[in-house]
C-alpha positions as CSV (number, residue, x, y, z in Angstrom):
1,X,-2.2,16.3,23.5
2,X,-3.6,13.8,21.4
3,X,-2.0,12.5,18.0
4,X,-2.8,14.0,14.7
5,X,-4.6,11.7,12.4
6,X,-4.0,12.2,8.6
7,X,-6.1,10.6,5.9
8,X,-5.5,9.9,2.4
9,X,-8.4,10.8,0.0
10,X,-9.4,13.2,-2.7
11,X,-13.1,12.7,-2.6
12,X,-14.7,15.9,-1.2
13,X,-17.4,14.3,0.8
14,X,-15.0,11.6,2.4
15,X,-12.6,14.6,3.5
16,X,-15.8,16.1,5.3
17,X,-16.6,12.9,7.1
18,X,-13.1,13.0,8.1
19,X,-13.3,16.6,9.1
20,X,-16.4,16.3,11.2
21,X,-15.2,12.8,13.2
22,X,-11.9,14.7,14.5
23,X,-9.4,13.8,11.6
24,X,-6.7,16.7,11.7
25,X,-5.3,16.4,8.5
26,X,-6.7,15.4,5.3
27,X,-4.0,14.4,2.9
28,X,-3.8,14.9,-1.1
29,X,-1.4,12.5,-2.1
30,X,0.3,13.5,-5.6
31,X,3.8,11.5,-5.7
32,X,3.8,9.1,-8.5
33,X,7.1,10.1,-9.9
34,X,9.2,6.6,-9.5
35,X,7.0,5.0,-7.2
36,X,5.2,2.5,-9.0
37,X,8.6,0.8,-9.9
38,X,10.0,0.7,-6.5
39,X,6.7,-0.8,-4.9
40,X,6.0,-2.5,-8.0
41,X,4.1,-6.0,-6.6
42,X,3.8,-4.7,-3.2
43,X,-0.1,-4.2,-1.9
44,X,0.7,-0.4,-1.0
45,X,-1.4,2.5,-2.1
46,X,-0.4,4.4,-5.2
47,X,-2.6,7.5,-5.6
48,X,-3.3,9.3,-8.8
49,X,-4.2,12.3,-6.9
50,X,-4.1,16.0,-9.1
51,X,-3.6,19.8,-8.2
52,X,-7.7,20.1,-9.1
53,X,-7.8,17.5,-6.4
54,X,-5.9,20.3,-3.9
55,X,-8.4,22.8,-4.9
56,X,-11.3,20.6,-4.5
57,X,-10.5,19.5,-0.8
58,X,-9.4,23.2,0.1
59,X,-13.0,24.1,-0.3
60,X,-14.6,21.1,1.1
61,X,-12.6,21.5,4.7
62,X,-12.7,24.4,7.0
63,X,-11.2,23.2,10.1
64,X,-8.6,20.1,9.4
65,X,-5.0,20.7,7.8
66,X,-4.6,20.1,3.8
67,X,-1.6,18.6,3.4
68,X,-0.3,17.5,0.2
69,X,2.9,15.3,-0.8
70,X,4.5,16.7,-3.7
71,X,6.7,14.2,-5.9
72,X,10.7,13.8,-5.3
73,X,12.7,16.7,-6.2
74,X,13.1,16.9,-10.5
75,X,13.6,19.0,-13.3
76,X,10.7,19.4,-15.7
77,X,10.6,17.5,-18.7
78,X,8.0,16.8,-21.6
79,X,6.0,14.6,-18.6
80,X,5.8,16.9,-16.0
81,X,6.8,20.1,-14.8
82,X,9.8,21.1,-12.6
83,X,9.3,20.7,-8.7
84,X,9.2,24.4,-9.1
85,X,6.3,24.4,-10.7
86,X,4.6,21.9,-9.2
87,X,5.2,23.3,-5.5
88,X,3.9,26.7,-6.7
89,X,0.7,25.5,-7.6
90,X,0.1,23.4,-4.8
91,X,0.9,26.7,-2.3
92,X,-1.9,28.2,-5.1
93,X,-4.4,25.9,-4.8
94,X,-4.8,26.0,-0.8
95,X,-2.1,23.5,1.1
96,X,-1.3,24.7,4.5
97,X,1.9,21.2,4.7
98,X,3.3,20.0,1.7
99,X,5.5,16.8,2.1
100,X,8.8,15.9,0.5
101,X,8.9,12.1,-0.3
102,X,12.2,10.1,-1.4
103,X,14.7,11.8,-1.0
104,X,18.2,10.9,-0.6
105,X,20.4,13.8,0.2
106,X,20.5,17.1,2.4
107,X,21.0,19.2,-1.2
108,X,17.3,17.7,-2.0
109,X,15.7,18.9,1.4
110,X,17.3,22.2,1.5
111,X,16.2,22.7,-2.2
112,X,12.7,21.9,-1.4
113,X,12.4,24.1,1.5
114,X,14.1,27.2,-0.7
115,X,11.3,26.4,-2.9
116,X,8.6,26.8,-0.2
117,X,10.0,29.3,0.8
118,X,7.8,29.7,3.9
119,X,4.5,29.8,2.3
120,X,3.2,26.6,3.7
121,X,5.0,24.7,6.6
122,X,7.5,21.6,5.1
123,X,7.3,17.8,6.4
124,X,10.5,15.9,4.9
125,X,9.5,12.1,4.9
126,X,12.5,9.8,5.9
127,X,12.0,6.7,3.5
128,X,15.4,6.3,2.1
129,X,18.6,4.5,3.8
130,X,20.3,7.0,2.1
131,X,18.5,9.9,4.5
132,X,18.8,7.9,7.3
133,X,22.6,8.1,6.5
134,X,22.6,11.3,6.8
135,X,19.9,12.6,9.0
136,X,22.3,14.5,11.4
137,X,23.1,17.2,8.0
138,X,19.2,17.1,7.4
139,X,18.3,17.9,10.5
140,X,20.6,21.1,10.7
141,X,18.3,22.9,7.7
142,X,16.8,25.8,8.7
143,X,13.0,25.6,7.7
144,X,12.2,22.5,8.6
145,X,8.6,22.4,10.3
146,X,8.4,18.3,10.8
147,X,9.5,15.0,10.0
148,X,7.5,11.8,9.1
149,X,9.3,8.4,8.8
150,X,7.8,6.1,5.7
151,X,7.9,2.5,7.0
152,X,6.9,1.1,3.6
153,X,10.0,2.7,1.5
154,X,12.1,2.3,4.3
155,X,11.5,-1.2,4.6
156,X,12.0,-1.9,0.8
157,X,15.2,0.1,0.8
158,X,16.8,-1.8,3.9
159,X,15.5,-5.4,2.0
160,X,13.4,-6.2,4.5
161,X,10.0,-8.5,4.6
162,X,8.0,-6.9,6.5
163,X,7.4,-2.9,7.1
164,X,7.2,-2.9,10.9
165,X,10.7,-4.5,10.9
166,X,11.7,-1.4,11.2
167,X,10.0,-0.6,13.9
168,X,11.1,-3.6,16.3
169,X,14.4,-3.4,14.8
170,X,15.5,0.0,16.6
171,X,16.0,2.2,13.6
172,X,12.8,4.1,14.2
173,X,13.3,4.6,17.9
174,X,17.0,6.0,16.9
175,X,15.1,8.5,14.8
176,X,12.8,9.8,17.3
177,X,15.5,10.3,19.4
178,X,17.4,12.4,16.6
179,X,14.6,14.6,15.8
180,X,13.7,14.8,19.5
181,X,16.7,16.5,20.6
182,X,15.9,18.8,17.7
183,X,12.7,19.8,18.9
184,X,11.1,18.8,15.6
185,X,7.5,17.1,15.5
186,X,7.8,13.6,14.4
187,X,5.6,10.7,13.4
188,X,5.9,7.8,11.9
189,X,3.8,4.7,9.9
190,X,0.2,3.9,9.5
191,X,-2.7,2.9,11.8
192,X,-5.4,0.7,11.3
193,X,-8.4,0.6,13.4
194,X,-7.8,-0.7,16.9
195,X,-8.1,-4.9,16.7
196,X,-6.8,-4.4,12.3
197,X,-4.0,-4.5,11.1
198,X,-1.2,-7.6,10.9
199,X,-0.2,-5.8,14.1
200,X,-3.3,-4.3,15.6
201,X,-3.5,-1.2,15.8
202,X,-4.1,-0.4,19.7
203,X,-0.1,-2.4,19.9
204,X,1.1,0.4,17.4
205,X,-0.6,3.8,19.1
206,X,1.5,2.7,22.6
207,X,4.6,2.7,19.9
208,X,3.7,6.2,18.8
209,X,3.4,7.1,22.7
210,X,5.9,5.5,23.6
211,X,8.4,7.1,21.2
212,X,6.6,10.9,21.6
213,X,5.3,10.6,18.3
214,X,2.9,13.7,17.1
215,X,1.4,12.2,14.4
216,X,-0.2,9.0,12.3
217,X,-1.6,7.9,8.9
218,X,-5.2,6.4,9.1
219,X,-4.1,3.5,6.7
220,X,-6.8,1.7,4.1
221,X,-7.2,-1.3,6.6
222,X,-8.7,1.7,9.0
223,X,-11.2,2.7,5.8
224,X,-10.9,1.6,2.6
225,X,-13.9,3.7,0.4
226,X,-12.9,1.9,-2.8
227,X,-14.5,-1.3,-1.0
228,X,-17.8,0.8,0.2
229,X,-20.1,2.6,-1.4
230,X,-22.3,3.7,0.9
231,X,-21.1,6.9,2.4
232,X,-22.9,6.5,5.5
233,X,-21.6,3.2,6.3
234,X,-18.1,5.3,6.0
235,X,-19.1,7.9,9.0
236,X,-20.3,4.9,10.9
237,X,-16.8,3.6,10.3
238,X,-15.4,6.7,11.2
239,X,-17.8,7.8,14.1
240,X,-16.6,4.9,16.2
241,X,-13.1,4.1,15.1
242,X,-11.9,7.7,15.9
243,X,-13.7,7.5,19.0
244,X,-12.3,5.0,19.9
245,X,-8.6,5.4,19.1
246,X,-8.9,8.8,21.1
247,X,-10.4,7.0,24.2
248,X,-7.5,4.6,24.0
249,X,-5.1,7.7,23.7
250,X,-6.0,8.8,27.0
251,X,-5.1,5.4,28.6
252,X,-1.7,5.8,26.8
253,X,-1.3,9.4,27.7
254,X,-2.0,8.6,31.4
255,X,1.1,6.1,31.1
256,X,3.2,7.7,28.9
257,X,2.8,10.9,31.5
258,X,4.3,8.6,34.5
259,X,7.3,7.3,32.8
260,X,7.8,11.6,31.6
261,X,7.4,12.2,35.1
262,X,9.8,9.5,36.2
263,X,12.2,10.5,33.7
264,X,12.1,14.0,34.9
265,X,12.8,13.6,38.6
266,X,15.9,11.3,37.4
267,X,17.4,14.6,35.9
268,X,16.3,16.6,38.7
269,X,18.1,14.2,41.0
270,X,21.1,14.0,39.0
271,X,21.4,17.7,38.6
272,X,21.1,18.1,42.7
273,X,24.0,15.4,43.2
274,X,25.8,17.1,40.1
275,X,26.1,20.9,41.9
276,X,22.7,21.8,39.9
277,X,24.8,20.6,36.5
278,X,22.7,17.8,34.5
């Protein structure tokens, strides 16, 4: 089974390119509720994306997922509507996942799933120590369809330099396992193109098979349209990058499928000695 590849854009034509090359999920990205002051001097991507943006993509993609990331749970005020509101018309205008970013406690997950309320499946993004803190309650809501760990907010909120430090620090491999045992889809981070990235990206899709991860985000380093204009340079870029990362996958998969197996003839050993108990 091969990871699902997300990409961030709200350009029509770019979502089609995506589409046709094998993307799985094009992603409409409307949090900007707090988030330029918590990244604020930090080269991360801060999108300005719209519910007409939602619409637009809906009717530009036939076969990849919409999925949109709504802003942290709020009341309305005279800036913006309630997260009601706001999660209403995004079910309206088309999205099939919608994404909860920043949030802290299990009262904010289970309030955003009430307010989906089944209509489109729900991805809580862990970015917060605070939700690591108390992932156990969060994971025991009923209605949650996956999970996606944030390595940039995560990072920031544990005071670390660099976003992958909590990837090498164990913290995201404790997480897999959590949501593992759940039987929850997981993924985690961004992926550049196979030889980008400050860690390249072939070194990060063994980490996502490695951990059992389902899914990824395409990052800017992968395809960044604000630098080119020329939309057929973009399919080029995306022709052959996607090709490429799916050929690697099935080097990974091969692997990842004979430490499974190993793992899985441990247990059936164990439960033999154990009087068929595991």
């Amino acid at each position: 089974m091969c990871i699902k590849l997300m990409y961030i854009t709200n350009r029509p034509e770019i979502a089609c390119i995506a589409e046709k090359t094998g993307v799985d999920r094009i992603f409409v990205d409307m949090e900007y509720i707090g988030k330029a002051e918590r990244q604020r001097g930090l080269d991360t991507v801060k999108s300005s994306h719209t519910a007409e943006d939602i619409a637009n993509i809906r009717r530009a993609i036939s076969k990849s997922e919409l999925l949109v990331r709504c802003n942290p749970i709020h009341e309305a005020t005279e800036e913006y509507c309630s997260s009601s509101d706001e999660i209403d018309t995004i079910i309206k205008n088309g999205a099939d996942i919608i994404m909860l970013p920043y949030f802290k406690t299990p009262e904010e997950a289970r309030t955003f799933v009430s307010l989906v309320g089944r209509r489109a499946k729900t991805l809580l993004l862990i970015e917060t120590p605070e939700a690591v803190e108390r992932i156990d309650e969060i994971l025991e809501i009923e209605g949650i369809d996956e999970v996606f760990i944030g390595l940039n907010d995560l990072s920031i909120g544990y005071g670390k330099k660099f976003m992958f430090e909590v990837l090498s620090d164990g913290t995201v491999d404790r997480l897999c396992m959590k949501f593992r045992e759940k039987g929850i889809p997981y993924g985690f981070g961004g992926l550049a193109s196979l030889e980008k990235g400050l860690i390249p990206g072939r070194m990060i899709l063994k980490e996502h098979y490695r951990l059992g991860s389902s899914c990824v985000i395409l990052s800017r380093t992968f395809c960044n349209p604000e630098k080119i204009a020329d939309l057929e340079v973009i399919s080029s870029i995306f022709n052959s990058e996607v090709r490429r990362i799916r050929e690697f996958e099935e080097r990974c998969a091969e692997h990842a499928k004979f430490f499974f197996e190993n793992r899985d003839e441990i247990k059936a050993i164990v439960k033999d000695i154990n009087g068929g108990k595991i």
